[in-house]
N, C-alpha and C positions, 0 to 999 in steps of 0.2 A: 238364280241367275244374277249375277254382279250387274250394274249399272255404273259406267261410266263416264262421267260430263267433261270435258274439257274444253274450256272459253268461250262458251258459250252466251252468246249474248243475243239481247233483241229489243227492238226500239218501236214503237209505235208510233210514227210523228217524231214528234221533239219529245217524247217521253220514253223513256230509258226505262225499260220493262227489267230487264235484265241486263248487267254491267260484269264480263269476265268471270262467270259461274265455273270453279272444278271441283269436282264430288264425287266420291266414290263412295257407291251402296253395295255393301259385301252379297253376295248370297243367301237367300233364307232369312235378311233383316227386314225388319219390320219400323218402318221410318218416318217420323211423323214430318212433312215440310211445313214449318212452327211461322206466324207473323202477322202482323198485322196489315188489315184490306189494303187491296195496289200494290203489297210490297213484292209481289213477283211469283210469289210461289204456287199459284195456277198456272201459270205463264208457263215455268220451270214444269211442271207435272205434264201438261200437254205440247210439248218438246219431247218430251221421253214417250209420251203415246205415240207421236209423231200426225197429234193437230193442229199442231202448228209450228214452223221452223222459223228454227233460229237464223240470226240475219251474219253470224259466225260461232265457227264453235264444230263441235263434234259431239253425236252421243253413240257411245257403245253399249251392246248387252251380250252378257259372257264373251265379250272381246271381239266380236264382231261387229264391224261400223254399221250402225243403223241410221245416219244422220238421214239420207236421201231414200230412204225404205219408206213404202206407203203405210198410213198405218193400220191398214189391214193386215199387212204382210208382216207386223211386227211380233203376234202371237202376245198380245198385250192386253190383260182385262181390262176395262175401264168402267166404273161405279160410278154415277154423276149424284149430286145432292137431290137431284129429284127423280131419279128412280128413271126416266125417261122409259116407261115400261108400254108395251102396245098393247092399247085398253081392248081392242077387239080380239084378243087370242087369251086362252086360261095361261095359269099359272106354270103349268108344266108347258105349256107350247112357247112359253116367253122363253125359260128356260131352255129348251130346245133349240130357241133361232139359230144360234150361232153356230152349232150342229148342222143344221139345216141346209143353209148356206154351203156350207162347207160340202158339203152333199155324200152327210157319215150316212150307210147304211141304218135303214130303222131300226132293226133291231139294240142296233151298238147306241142310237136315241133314246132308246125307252130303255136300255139300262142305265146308261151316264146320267139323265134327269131322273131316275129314282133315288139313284145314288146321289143326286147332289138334295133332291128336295130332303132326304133322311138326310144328309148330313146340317141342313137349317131348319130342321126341324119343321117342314111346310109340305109331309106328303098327305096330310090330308086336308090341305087344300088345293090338290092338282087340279082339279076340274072348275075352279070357282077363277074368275076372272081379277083384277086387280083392284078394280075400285069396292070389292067386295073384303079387301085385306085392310086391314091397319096400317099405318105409316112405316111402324116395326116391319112388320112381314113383305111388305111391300119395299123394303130396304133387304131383307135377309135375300128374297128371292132376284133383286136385282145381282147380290152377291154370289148365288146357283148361277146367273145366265154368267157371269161375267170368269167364274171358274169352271164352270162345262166346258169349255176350250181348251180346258190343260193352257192353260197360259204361262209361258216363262216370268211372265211379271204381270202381277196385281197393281191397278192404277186407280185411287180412290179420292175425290175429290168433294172436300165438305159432305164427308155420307149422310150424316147424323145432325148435319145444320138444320134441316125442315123439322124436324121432330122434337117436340118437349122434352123437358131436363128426364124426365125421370125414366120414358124412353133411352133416351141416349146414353143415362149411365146402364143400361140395361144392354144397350148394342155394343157399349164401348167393352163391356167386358166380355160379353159375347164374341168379339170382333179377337179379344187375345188369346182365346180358345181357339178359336176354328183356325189361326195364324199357327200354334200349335200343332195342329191337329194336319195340315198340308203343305207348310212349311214352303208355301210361295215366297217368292222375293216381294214385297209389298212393300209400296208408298201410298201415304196418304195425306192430304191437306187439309188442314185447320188451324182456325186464330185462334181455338179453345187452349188456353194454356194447360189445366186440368186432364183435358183429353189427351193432348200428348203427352201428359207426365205419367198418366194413366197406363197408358197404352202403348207407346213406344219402346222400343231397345234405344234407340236413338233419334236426338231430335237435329235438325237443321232450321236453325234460327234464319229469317230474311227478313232483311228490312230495306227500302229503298233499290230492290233488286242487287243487295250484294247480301254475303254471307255472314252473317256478326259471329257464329261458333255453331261449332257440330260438336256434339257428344253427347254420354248418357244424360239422362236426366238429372241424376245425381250430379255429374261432370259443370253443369250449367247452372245449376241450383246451388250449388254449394263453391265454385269458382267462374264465376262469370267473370268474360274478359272485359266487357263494356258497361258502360253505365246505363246504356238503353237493354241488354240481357237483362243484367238486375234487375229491373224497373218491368221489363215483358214479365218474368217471372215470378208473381205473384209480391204482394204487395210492400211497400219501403218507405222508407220514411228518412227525414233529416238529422242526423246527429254531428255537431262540429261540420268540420267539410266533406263530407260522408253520407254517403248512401250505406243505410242499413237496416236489415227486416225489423219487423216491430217485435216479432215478439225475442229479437235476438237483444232486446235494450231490459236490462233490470231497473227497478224502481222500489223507492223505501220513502219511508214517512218521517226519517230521520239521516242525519250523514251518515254513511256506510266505511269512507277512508280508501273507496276504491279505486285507481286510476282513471283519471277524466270524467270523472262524476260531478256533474252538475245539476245545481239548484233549479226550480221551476215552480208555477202556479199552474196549479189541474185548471182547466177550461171546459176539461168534459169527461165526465165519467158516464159510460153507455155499456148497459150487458145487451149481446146480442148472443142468444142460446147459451152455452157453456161456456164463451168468450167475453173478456172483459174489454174495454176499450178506452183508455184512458189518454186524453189531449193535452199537451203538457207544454204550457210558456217559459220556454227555457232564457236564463241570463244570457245573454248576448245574441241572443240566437235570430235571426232571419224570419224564419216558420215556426210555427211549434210541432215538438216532435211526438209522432202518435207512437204508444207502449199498448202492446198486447199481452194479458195473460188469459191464463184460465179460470173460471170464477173460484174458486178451490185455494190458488195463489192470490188472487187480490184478495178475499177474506182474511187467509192468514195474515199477510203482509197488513192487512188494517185499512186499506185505501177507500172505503168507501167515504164520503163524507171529508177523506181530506183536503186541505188546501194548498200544503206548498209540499212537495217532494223533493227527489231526488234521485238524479239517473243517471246511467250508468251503462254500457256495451261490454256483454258478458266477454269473459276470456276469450271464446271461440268465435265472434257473430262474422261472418261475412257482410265485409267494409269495402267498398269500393267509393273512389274520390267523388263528389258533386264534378258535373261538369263545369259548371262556369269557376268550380274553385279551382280546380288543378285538370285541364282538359284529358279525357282519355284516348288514344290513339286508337283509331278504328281500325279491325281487324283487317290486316292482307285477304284481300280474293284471292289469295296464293292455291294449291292445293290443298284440298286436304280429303282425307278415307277415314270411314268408317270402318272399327276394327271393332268385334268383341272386345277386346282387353279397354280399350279405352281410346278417345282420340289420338291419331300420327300425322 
């Protein structure tokens, strides 16, 4: 089921939650709402549940206004970062509530909860209660109660925040399976950058409740409009008036003759696992610019032990301007949709 937002906004006090939000989540995508804390995009997630309304604005699902729909009434999962699970009912009765409620005939209960606990893999823990499960399991099985409903839209909010890294790459890959597997319209929020690069078809960047860019991962990673995308996605550094990735910067222990390659003194050579990390006082420069290789390439290249280099922004690196050297205009809240092929 498509998801539709049109000008949507919400203020809380003197604080601007969200500022002219339009987005469109096609059917069947699976969408990460990407940024960092305060920036809005819990705000924006529970708008679309319908727990909380916007102060203007519209939201549609498969093209019917749902802006004033309670959000019972929206046919909407919703997964919380803590599981909000009811410790006095088993695992299968958790699963069930929403059933319950709804007041499906037993029988069509006790197949829909088999079926969902076989499909997260938790039927044989139906009878066991919740604080009896692991953080994992107790996250899968929120995910049963919250798709037992046949829900037109999956709504997931920080799932995987309470649980340890190695959990979490463990749910997060889990999470693009089962997405696979029922091909619900799903959103889900987090500031993990990796997670939604991970896990997403598409991401929606928010920062200060407006939109900085929608699109693949790829789309974002490899053409960011702003200097705050670059800088969200994963880590940059200084070169000339230029923001660009570390390990998109070459380096040599002699002149190489390559455009805008400049001179420097290493300040810090650090291997962290199979990564090299080299800090480099470049002439004229403001900061010094951090170069990443692999240990494999600094061996060859000779750098260990050296003192003065030189470096160099490969043919291809993704350059976007320093803001205070050449300001970057921030992206229009205009509309925009998500499309397989690629942002429109």
């Amino acid at each position: 089921m498509s998801i539709e937002i049109r000008s949507v906004s919400k203020h809380f006090g003197d604080f601007t939650a969200l500022s002219d939000i339009d987005l469109t989540i096609p059917t069947g995508d699976l969408t990460a709402l990407l940024g960092p804390s305060g920036g809005g995009k819990s705000t924006l997630l529970r708008i679309i549940a319908g727990l909380e309304s916007a102060d203007t604005g519209t939201v549609a699902i498969e093209g019917v206004d749902a802006t004033g729909v309670p959000a019972r009434k929206r046919d909407v999962g919703f997964v919380f970062q803590h599981y909000a699970a009811f410790r006095h009912l088993t695992v299968a009765e958790n699963v069930a509530f929403g059933l319950s409620i709804r007041k499906q005939p037993r029988k069509v209960i006790a197949e829909r909860v088999e079926e969902m606990l076989e499909l997260v893999h938790l039927q044989q823990f139906a009878d066991r209660h919740p604080a009896q499960l692991s953080g994992g399991q107790r996250q899968r099985m929120a995910l049963a109660r919250a798709l037992a409903i046949r829900p037109r839209v999956l709504l997931l909010d920080e799932p995987f925040g309470a649980l340890d890294a190695k959990v979490r790459k463990e749910l997060r890959e889990w999470l693009r399976r089962l997405h696979d597997e029922v091909h619900v319209t799903t959103v889900f929020v987090t500031h993990d950058q990796e997670e939604a690069l991970e896990v997403a078809h598409h991401l929606v960047l928010i920062n200060q409740g407006r939109i900085e860019q929608v699109g693949t991962s790829d789309q974002l990673y490899d053409e960011p409009a702003t200097s705050f995308v670059m800088s969200f996605l994963g880590p940059v550094t200084t070169f000339g008036n230029t923001l660009v990735r570390p390990h998109d910067l070459g380096i040599a222990t002699a002149p190489t003759g390559r455009p805008g390659e400049v001179g420097g003194r290493v300040l810090r050579y650090n291997r962290v696992g199979f990564e090299v990390q080299i800090e480099v006082d470049l002439a004229g420069a403001a900061a010094p610019a951090l170069v990443t290789l692999t240990r494999r390439e600094a061996a060859e290249a000779g750098l260990a032990g050296a003192e003065q280099v030189w470096v160099h922004a490969v043919a291809d690196a993704v350059r976007v301007p320093v803001p205070h050297a050449e300001p970057v205009p921030a992206v229009s809240a205009g509309s925009r949709e998500l499309d397989p092929s690629g942002v429109r």
